[in-house]
N, C-alpha and C positions, 0 to 999 in steps of 0.2 A: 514787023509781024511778031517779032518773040518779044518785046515790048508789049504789045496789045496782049499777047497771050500772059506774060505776067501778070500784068495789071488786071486783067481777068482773075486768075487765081489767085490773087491778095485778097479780091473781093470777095471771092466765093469763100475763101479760108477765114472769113471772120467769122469767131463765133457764130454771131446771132446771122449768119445765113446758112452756116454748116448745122447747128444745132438741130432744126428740126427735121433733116432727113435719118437722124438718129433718136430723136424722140417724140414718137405719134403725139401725145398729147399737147406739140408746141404746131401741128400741123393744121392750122385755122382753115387750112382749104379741103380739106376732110372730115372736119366734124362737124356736126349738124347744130345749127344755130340754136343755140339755151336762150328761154326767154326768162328774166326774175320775174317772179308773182308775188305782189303785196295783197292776199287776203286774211285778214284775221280781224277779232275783235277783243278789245283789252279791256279790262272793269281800273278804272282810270283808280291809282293807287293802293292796288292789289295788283302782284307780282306771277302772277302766275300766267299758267298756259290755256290758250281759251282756244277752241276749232269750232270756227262757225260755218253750218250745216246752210241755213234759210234766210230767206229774209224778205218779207213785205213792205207795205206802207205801214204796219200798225205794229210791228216786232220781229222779231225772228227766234232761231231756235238755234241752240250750240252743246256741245259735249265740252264736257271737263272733268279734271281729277280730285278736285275739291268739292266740299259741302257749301253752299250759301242757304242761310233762311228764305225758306218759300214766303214772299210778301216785303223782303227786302228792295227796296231803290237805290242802286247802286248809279253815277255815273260810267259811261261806255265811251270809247272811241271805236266805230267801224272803220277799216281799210280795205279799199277794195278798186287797187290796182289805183288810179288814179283820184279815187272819191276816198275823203277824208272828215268822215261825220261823228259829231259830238251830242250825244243825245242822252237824256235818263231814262235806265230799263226798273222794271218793276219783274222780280220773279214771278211768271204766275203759275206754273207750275216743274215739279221736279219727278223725272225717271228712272230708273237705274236703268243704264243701258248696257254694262258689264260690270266685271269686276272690278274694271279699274276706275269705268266711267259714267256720269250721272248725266242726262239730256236737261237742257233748262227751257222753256217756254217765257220769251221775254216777253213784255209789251212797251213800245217805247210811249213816254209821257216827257212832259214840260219840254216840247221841242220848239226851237225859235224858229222865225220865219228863215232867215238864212239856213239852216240845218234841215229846216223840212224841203224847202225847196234843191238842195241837192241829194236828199233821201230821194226825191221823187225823180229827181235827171236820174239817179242808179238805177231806179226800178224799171223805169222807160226804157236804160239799155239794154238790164237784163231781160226785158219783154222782148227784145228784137231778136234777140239770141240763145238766152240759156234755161236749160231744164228746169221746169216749172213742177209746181203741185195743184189740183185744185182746191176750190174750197169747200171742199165737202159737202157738198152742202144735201147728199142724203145718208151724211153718219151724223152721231150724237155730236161729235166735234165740229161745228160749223165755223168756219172762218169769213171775216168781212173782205179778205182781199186774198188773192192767191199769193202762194209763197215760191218763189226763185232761187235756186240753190246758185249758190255764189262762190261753195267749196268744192262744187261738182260733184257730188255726195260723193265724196271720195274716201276710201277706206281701204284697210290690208287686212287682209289674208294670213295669217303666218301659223304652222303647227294648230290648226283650230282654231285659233282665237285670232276675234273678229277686234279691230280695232279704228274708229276712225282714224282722218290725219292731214294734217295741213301740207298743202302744197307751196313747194319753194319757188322750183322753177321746173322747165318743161323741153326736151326737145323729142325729135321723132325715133330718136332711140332708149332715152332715157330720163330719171326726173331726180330730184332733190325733194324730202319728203321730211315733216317735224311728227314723232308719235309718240307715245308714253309706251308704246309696246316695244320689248327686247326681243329682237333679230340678231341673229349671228351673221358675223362677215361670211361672204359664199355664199349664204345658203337662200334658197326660193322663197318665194312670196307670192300672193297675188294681188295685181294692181285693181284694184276696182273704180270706176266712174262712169258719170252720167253723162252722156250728152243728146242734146234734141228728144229726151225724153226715152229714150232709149239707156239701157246698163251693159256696159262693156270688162271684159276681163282681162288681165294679159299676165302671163306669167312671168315676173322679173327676178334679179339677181342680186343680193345686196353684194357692191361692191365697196361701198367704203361705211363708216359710222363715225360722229362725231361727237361729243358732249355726254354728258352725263345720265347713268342707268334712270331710265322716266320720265327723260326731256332731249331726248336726243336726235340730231338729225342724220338722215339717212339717204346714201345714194344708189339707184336702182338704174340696172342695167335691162331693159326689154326684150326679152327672147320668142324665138321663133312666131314676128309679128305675122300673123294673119291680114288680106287684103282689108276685110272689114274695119280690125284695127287700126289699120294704118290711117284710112280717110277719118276714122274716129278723132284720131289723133292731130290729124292736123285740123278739123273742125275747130279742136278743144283750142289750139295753138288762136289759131285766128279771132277766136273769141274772148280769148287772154289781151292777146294785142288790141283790141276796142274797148275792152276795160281798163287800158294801158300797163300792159305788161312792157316791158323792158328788155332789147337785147344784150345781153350779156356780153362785155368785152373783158378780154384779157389785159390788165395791168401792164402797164411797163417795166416796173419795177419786178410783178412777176413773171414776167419774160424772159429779163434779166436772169434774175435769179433762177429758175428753171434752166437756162441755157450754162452758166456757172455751173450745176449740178451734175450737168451732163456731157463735161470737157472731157472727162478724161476716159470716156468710153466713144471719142471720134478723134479724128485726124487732127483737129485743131492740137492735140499734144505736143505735133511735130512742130507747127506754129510756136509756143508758147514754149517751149525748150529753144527754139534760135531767139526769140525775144532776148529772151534770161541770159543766152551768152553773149549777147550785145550791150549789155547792162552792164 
């Protein structure tokens, strides 16, 4: 029996099973599953940051912090979760939508048959599932096909200014977010997006920041969710995942190393001092 009870505590005494009842964030059975989201669109050699809003059969529409000549044909790569489309946009027209950032009205042209045919598998999912526009068709803007927000018209909130923003990843408490707009660590925000056609809000928390002032990513904590939100939320979740979104798993390597950082505020110390006089 003292035997078995040993052998019990050697195992429980290893690090990597002592470590995460001393640090929450190694504790995979309490946090809510993060999905990664691939949506953006990039003007295939030009480096910069693009957030795209819309998207049709015939264009779409995106914010940016750059100038492009109105009537320029740029080639695009679309991503969007698991669709990877290569098409030539034409600017047709240009907005100021703040201070930081200009709306582009693309229309796509010279698409091959392979590229139109999965333009149109994306369009078919997002018709099954996500927040649409019509097309107008009693204002001066008429469009030939409705347009499908694919970024979730997703935008912040922060100190009055209004800034779209690309989303990274996604779980029911919180998200990873790309924007040009500067947020302080702590301080509030508000999350805005779309879903079923409906615009939802929820007040978050910048908890962490990363990268450089104008391109930097952002981690937001959700506070005092409403029931409304919550269904909201997992809506948006499941409709990530049929675009193929991605669950997010923890590294071994960063497990590792997370549980190393966190020795010498648990028991293992007493561990790892009789190691060292066995040595």
């Amino acid at each position: 029996m003292n035997l078995a009870l040993f052998a019990t505590a050697l195992i429980f005494f290893r690090k990597h099973m002592i470590a995460p009842y001393f640090n929450p964030r190694l504790r995979w059975w309490e946090q809510d599953q993060r999905y990664e989201i691939d949506i953006y669109l990039k003007f295939l050699g030009i480096d910069k940051n693009v957030i795209i809003s819309d998207i049709s059969a015939g264009g779409c529409y995106i914010y940016v912090d750059f100038l492009i000549d109105k009537g320029s044909e740029l080639p695009v790569l679309i991503v969007c979760g698991s669709f990877h489309i290569t098409v030539t946009a034409k600017i047709m027209r240009i907005a100021k939508e703040s201070e930081q950032y200009y709306g582009y009205g693309l229309m796509f042209q010279k698409i091959e048959e392979i590229e139109k045919e999965g333009l149109y598998q994306l369009i078919r999912k997002l018709k099954t599932f996500s927040s649409f526009e019509s097309d107008n068709a009693d204002t001066d803007e008429k469009r030939s096909a409705s347009r499908y927000f694919i970024g979730y018209n997703l935008s912040i909130l922060s100190e009055e200014e209004h800034c779209p923003a690309n989303l990274l990843d996604i779980s029911r408490s919180g998200c990873a977010i790309h924007t040009s707009n500067d947020m302080a660590a702590n301080s509030n925000c508000l999350f805005n997006f779309r879903v079923e056609q409906e615009n939802y809000k929820i007040i978050s928390k910048v908890i962490w920041k990363k990268g450089e002032q104008g391109s930097r990513h952002y981690g937001l904590k959700f506070i005092g969710l409403e029931r409304k939100n919550k269904i909201a939320l997992k809506k948006m979740i499941i409709y990530a995942e049929k675009l193929g979104a991605k669950k997010r798993k923890m590294s071994k390597s960063y497990y590792n190393q997370q549980c190393e950082e966190k020795l010498d505020r648990t028991p293992y110390v007493i561990i790892r001092k009789v190691k060292n006089l066995f040595k």
